[in-house]
C-alpha positions as CSV (number, residue, x, y, z in Angstrom):
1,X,0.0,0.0,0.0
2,X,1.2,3.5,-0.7
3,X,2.9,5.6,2.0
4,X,0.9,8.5,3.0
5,X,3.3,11.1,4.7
6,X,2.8,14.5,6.8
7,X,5.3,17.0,5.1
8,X,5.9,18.1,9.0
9,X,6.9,14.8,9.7
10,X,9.7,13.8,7.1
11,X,12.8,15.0,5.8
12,X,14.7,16.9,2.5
13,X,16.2,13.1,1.3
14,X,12.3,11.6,1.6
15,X,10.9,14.3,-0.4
16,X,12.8,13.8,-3.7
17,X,14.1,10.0,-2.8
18,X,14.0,8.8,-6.0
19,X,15.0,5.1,-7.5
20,X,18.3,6.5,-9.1
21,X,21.4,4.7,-8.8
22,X,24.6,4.1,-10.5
23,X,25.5,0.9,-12.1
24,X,29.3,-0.2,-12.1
25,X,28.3,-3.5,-12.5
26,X,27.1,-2.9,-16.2
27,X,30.0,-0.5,-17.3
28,X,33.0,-3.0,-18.1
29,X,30.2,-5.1,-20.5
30,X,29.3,-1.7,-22.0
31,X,32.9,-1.2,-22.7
32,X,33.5,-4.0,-24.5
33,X,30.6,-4.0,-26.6
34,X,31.7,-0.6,-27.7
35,X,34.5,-1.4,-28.6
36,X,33.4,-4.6,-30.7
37,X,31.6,-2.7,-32.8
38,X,34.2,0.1,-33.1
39,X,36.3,-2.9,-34.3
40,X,34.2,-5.2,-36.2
41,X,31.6,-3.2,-37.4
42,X,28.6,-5.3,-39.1
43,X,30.1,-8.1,-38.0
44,X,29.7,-7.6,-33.9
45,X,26.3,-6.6,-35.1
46,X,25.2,-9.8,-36.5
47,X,27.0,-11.5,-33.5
48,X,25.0,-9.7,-30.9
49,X,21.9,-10.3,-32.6
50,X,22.1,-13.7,-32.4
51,X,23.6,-13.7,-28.6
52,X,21.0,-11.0,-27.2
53,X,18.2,-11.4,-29.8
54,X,18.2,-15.0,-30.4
55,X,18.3,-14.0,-34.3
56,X,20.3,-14.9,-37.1
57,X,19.7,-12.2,-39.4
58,X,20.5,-12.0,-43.0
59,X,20.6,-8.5,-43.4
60,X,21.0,-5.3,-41.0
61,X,18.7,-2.6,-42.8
62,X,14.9,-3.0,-42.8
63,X,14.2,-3.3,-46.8
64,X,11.4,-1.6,-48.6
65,X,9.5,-5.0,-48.7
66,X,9.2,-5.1,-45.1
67,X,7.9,-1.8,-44.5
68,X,5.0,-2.3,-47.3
69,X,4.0,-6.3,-45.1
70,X,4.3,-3.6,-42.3
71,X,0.7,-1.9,-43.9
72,X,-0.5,-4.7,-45.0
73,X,-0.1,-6.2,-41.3
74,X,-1.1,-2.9,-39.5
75,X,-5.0,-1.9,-38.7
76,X,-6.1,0.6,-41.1
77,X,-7.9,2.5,-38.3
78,X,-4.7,2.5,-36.1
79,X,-2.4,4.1,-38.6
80,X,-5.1,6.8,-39.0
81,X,-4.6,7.4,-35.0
82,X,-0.9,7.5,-35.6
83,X,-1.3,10.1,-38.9
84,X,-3.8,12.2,-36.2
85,X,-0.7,12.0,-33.8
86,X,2.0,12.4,-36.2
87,X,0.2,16.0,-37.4
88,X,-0.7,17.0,-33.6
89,X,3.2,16.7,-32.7
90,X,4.1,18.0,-36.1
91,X,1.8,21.0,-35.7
92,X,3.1,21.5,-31.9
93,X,6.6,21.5,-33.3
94,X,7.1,23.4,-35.9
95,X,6.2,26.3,-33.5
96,X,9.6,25.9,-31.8
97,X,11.8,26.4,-35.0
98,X,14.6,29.1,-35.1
99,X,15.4,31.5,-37.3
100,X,19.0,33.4,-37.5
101,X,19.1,37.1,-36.3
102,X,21.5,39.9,-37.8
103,X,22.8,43.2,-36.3
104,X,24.0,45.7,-38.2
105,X,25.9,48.7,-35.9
106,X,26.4,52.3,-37.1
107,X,30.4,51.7,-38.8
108,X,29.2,48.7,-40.9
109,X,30.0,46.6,-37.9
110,X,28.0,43.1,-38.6
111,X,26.8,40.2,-35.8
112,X,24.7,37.7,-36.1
113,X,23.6,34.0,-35.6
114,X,22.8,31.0,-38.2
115,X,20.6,27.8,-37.4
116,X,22.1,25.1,-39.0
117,X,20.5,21.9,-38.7
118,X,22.8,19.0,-37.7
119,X,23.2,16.5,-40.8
120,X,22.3,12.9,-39.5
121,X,20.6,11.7,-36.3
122,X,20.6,8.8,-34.7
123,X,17.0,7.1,-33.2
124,X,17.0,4.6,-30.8
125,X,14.0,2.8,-30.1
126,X,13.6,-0.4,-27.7
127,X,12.4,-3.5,-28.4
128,X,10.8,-6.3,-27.1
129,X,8.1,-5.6,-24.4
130,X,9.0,-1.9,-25.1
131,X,8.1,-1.3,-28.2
132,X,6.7,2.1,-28.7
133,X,5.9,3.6,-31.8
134,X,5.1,6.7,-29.9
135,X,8.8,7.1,-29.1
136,X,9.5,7.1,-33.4
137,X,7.2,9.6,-33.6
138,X,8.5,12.0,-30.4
139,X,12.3,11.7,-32.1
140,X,12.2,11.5,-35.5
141,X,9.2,14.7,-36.2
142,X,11.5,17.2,-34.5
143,X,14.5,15.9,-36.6
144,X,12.7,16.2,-39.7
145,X,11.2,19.7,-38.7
146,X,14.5,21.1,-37.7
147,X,15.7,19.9,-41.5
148,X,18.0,16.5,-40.3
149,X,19.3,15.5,-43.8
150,X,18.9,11.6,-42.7
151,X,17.3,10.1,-39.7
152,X,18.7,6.6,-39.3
153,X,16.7,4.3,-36.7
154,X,17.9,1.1,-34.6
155,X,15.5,-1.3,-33.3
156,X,16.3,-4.4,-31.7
157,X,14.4,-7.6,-34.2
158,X,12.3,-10.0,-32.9
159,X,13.3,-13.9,-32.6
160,X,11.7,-14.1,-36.3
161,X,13.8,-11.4,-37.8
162,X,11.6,-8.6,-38.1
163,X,10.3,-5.2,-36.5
164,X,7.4,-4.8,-34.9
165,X,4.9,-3.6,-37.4
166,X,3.2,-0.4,-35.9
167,X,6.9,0.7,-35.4
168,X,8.0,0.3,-39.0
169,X,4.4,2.0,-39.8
170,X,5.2,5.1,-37.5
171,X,8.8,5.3,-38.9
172,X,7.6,5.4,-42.6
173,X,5.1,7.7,-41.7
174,X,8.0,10.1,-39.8
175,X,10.1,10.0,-43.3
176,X,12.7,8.2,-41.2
177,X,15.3,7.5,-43.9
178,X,17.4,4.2,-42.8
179,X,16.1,1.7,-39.9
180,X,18.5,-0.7,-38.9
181,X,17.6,-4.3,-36.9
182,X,19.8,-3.3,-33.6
183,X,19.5,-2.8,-30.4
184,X,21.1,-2.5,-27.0
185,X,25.1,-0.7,-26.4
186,X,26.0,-1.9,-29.7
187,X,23.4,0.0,-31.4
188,X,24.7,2.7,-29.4
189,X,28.3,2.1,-30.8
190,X,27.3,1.7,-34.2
191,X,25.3,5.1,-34.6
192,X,28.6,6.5,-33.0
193,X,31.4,4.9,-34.3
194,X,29.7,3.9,-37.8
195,X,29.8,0.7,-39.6
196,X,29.4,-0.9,-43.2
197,X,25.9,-0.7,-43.0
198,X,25.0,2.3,-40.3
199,X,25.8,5.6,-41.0
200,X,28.1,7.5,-38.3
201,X,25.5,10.2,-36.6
202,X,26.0,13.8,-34.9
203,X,23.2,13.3,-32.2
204,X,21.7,9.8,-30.6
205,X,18.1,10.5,-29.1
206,X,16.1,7.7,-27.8
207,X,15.1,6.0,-24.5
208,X,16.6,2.4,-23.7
209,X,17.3,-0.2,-20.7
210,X,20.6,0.6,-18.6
211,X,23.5,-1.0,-21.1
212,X,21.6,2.0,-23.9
213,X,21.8,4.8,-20.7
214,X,25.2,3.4,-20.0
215,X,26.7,3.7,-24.1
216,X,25.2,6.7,-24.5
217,X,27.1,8.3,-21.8
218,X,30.3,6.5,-23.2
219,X,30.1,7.6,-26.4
220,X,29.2,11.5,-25.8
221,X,31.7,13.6,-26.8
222,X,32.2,11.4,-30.2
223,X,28.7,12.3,-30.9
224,X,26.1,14.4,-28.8
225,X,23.2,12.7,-26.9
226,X,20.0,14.1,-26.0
227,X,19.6,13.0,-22.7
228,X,20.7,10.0,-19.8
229,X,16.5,9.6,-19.0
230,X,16.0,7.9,-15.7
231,X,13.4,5.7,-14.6
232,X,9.7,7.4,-15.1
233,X,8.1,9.8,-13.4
234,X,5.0,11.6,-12.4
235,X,3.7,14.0,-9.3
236,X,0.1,14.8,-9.2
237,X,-0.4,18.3,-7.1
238,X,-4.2,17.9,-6.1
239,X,-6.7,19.6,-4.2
240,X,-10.3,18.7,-2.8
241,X,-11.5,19.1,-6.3
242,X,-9.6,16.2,-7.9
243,X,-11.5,12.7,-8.1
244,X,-9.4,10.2,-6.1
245,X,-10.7,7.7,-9.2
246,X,-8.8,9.8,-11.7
247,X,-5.8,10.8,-9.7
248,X,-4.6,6.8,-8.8
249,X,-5.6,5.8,-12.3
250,X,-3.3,8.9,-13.3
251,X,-0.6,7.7,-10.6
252,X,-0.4,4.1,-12.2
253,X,-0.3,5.1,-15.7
254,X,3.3,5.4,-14.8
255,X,3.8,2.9,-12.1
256,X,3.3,0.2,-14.5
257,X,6.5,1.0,-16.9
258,X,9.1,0.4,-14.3
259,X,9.5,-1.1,-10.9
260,X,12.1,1.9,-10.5
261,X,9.2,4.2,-11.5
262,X,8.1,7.0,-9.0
263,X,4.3,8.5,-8.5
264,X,3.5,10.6,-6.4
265,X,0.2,12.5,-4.9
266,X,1.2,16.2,-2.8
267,X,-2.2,17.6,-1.1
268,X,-3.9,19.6,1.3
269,X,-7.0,16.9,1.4
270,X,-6.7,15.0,4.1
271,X,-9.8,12.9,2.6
272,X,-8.5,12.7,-1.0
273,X,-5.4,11.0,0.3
274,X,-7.2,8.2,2.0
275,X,-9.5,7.7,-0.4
276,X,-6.5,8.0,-3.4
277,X,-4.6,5.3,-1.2
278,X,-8.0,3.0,-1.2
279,X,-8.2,3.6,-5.0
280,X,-4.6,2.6,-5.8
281,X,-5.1,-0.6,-4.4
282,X,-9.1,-1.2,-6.4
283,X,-7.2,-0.8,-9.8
284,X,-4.2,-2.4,-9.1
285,X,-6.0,-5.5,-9.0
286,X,-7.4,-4.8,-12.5
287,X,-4.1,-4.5,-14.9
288,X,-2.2,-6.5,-16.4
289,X,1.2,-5.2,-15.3
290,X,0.5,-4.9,-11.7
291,X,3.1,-7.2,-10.6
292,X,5.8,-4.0,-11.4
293,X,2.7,-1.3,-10.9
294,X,2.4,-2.7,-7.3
295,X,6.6,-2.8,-6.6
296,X,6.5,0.5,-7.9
297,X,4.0,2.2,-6.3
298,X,4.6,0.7,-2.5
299,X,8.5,1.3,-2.9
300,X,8.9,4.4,-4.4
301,X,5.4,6.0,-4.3
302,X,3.9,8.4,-1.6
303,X,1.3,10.6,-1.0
304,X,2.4,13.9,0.7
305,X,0.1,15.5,2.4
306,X,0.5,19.9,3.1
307,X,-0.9,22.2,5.2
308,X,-2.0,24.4,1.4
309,X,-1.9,24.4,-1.8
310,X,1.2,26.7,-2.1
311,X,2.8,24.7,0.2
312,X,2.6,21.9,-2.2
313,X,4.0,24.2,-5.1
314,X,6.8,24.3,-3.0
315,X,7.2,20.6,-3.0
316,X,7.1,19.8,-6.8
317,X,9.0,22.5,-7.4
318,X,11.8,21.1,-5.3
319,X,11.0,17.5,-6.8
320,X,11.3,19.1,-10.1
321,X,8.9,15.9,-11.5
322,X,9.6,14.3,-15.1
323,X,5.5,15.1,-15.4
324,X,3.4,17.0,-13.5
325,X,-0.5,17.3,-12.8
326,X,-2.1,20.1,-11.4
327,X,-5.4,18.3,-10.2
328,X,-7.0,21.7,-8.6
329,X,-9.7,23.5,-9.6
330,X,-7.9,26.5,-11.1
331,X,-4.6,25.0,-12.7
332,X,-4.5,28.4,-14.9
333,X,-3.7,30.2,-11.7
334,X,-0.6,27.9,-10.2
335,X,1.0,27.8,-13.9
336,X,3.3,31.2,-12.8
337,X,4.0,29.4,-10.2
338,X,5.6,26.2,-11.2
339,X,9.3,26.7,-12.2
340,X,10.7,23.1,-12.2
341,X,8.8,20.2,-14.2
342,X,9.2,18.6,-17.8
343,X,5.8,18.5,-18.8
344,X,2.7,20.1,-16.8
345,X,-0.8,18.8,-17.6
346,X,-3.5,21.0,-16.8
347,X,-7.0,20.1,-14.8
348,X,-9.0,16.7,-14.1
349,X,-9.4,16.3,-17.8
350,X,-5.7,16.1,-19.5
351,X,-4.7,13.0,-18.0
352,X,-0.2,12.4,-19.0
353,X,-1.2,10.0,-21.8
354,X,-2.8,12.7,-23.2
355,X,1.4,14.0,-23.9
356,X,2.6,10.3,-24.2
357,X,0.7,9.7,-27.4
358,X,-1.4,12.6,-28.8
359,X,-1.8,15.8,-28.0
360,X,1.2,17.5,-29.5
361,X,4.1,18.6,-26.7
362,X,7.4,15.9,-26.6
363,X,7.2,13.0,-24.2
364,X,11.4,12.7,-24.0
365,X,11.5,14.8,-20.9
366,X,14.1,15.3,-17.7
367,X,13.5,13.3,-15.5
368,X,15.8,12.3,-11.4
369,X,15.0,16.3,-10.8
370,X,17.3,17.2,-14.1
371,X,13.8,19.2,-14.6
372,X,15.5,21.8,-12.6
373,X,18.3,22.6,-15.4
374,X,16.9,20.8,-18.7
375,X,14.1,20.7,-21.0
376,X,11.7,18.5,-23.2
377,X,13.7,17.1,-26.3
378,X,12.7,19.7,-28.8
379,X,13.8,20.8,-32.5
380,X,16.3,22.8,-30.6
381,X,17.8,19.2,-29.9
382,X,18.6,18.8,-33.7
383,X,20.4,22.2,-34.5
384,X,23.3,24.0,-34.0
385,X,23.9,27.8,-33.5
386,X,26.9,29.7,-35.4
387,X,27.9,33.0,-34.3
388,X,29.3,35.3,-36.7
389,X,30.9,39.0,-37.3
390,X,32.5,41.6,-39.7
391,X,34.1,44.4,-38.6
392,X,35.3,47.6,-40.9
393,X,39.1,48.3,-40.4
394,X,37.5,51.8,-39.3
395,X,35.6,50.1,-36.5
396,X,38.6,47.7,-35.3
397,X,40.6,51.1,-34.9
398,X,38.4,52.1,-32.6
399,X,37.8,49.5,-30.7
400,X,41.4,47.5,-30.8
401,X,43.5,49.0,-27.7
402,X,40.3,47.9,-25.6
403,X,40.9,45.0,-26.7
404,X,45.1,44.5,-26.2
405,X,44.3,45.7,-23.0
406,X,41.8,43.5,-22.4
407,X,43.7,40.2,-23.3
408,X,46.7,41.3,-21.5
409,X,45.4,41.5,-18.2
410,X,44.5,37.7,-19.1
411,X,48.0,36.9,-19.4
412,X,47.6,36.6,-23.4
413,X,50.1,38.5,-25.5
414,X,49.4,36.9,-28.6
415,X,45.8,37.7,-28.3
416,X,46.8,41.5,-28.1
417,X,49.5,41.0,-30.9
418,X,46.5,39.9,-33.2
419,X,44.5,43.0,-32.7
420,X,47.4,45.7,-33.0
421,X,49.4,44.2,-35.8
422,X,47.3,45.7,-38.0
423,X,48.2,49.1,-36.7
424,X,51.8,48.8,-36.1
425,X,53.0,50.1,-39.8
426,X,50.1,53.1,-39.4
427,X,51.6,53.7,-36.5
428,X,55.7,54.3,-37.8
C-alpha cells in the first residue's frame, strides 16, 4: 500500500528519494561491446543479434519489402490514429523552430547567428516488451522539422527477424530515412562509431534499458546525446477538487513502466489521500502489469500531504517531476507558479497520456529532478547555432586598444599581438 506522509513529519532526502542509482556493475560489459563494434563493425552486429536477440539475421537494414507487409499487417484505423498523432506533434513543433538574427551597428559593424541543422541523427527505439511507436514519432518529427538530412533508426528484431509492425508503420510515416535491426550498447556504438551498414551520426536521441543509458554516456563527446532519461516519473499536485478515481488511475499510468518508477500524490486533502490510497489498491488488482505497478508504487510512491496548496508548489518544485498534474480547480492560476517540471498537464481532464501519445508537446522529458536545469527534447535538440561577425578596419581602430588591454590583463600576449598588428606600420 502507498505511503501517505505529513510534510511536517519527514525529511529533505524523503521528499525527492527517488529510484536512481549508478551501475558499475554494467560499465565494463558496456565497454567492451563498444569497442566490438568500433572494431568489427557489421560483424559484432550480426554476433549480438544472435547472442542477445536470439536471431540470425541475414541483413542489418529494414528493406522496402518489409515496410510495405508492415501496412498490410497494420490496422487501417490504427495508422489513421498514428497520422492524427503524427500532425498534432508536427503542428506543436514546428512552432519551436529558429530563425537566425543579424545586427548591423552604425560603422558597418555586422553580428549575427545561423541555425544550422545537424546533418544525420541517430533514433534509438527499444524493443521487445518496449516497443513504442510513440517514441519514433516523439524523435524523428522534430528531426525532420528542424531539416535532419537523414534520420537513421535502430531497433532491436524479434526472434523471427523482423520489426514490430506499428513501429515500421510510424517510422515510414515520420520520413525516417534508414532503420537498422539493432539494439542494446552496440546500437549505441554503431550510430557512433559507424559501420558498413549504419551511418556514423551527430546526435543519438532515444530511451533504452541501462546497457543504452550506460553507451550513451560513453560515447558523448564522439557524438552528442539528447539526454541519460532515468526511470519514469510523475507527481500529481491535487486539491479537494480532484476525483481520487482519476488521480490513482493517473498515478499508475506510470507505475506500471518500471518497478524503479516514481508516483507521487502532494495535497492539502486529508480525505482525498485516504480515499486516493484505497483507489490505488481497487485498480491495481485490474491490470495487467500490476506485478511491477504494485513494486513501484509501495517502494517508491507516496502521497504527501501539506498544510496548502502553495505549500505543495513548493514541494514539486523542489522535486522538479519528469510530469506533473495540477489536479485543482484552477490549474491556470498555479502555472506562474511552477518553475521546475518537464511536462505540466493542466486540470482533471488532460490526464499524461494525453502527452505520451497525442496531443502534440514531446514526451522525452528530464526526469531524477534534471527538470531543474533541462528541458523536453525539442527541434532545438537537432540544430546548431553559429555565431558570426565583420568588422570595418574603421571600426577595429576604434575599438582594438580595448581589446590588447583587455587580453593582457588575461596573461595573453598573442591575443593583443592579433588586434594591433594591423596598426603597427600606421603607426611608424
Amino acid at each position: 500500500m502507498i505511503r501517505i506522509l505529513k510534510l511536517g513529519e519527514i525529511d529533505r532526502d524523503q521528499i525527492l528519494c527517488r529510484s536512481i542509482g549508478s551501475y558499475p556493475e554494467f560499465e565494463k560489459s558496456v565497454s567492451e561491446i563498444l569497442a566490438t563494434v568500433e572494431k568489427e563493425g557489421d560483424a559484432a552486429l550480426y554476433a549480438y543479434a544472435a547472442r542477445f536477440d536470439k536471431v540470425e539475421l541475414s541483413s542489418l537494414t529494414v528493406s522496402r519489402e518489409e515496410i510495405d507487409e508492415a501496412f498490410a499487417k497494420v490496422d487501417p484505423a490504427y495508422i489513421d490514429i498514428l497520422k492524427k498523432a503524427a500532425a498534432n506533434i508536427s503542428e506543436y513543433h514546428a512552432k519551436q523552430k529558429r530563425e537566425g538574427f543579424e545586427m548591423r551597428r552604425e560603422g558597418g559593424v555586422i553580428l549575427g547567428q545561423k541555425i544550422t541543422p545537424i546533418e544525420k541523427a541517430g533514433l534509438y527505439v527499444p524493443g521487445g516488451t518496449a516497443s513504442y511507436p510513440s517514441t519514433v514519432l516523439m524523435n524523428a518529427i522534430p528531426a525532420k522539422i528542424a531539416g535532419v538530412k537523414e534520420v537513421v533508426m535502430t531497433t532491436p528484431p524479434g526472434k523471427d527477424g523482423k520489426i514490430r509492425a506499428e513501429v515500421l508503420v510510424a517510422a515510414s510515416l515520420c520520413g525516417v530515412d534508414k532503420i537498422i535491426k539493432s539494439g542494446g550498447a552496440q546500437a549505441i556504438g554503431a550510430l557512433a562509431f559507424g559501420t558498413e551498414s549504419v551511418p556514423k551520426v551527430d546526435k543519438i536521441v532515444g530511451p533504452g534499458n541501462i546497457f543504452v543509458a550506460l553507451a550513451k554516456k560513453a560515447v558523448f563527446g564522439r557524438v552528442n546525446i539528447d539526454m541519460i532519461a532515468g526511470p519514469s516519473e510523475i507527481l500529481v499536485l491535487a486539491d479537494d477538487s480532484a476525483n481520487p478515481t482519476y488521480v490513482a488511475a493517473d498515478l499508475l499510468s506510470q507505475a506500471e513502466h518500471d518497478k524503479l518508477a516514481t508516483a507521487v500524490l502532494v495535497t492539502d486533502s486529508e480525505t482525498l489521500a485516504v480515499a486516493v490510497q484505497a483507489e490505488l489498491e481497487r485498480q491495481l488488482a485490474l491490470l495487467e502489469r500490476s506485478e511491477i505497478a504494485r513494486t513501484s508504487i509501495e517502494q517508491n510512491g507516496k502521497i504527501i500531504l501539506v498544510g496548502s496548496i502553495d505549500e505543495a508548489v513548493e514541494v514539486s518544485n523542489l522535486i522538479a517531476p519528469e510530469h506533473l498534474e495540477l489536479a485543482v480547480n484552477d490549474p491556470m492560476a498555479l502555472l506562474p507558479k511552477i518553475e521546475n517540471a518537464g511536462s505540466i498537464f493542466m486540470g482533471h481532464y488532460t490526464p499524461e497520456p494525453m502527452g505520451d501519445y497525442f496531443a502534440g508537446p514531446n514526451h522525452t522529458l528530464p526526469t531524477g529532478g534534471s527538470a531543474r536545469f533541462s528541458s523536453p527534447l525539442s527541434v532545438d535538440d537537432f540544430i546548431k547555432k553559429t555565431q558570426y561577425l565583420y568588422y570595418t578596419p574603421a571600426e577595429l581602430e576604434k575599438a582594438y586598444q580595448d581589446v590588447a588591454v583587455f587580453a593582457r590583463s588575461e596573461g595573453l600576449t598573442a591575443h593583443a599581438r592579433a588586434v594591433e598588428v594591423r596598426f603597427e606600420e600606421a603607426q611608424e
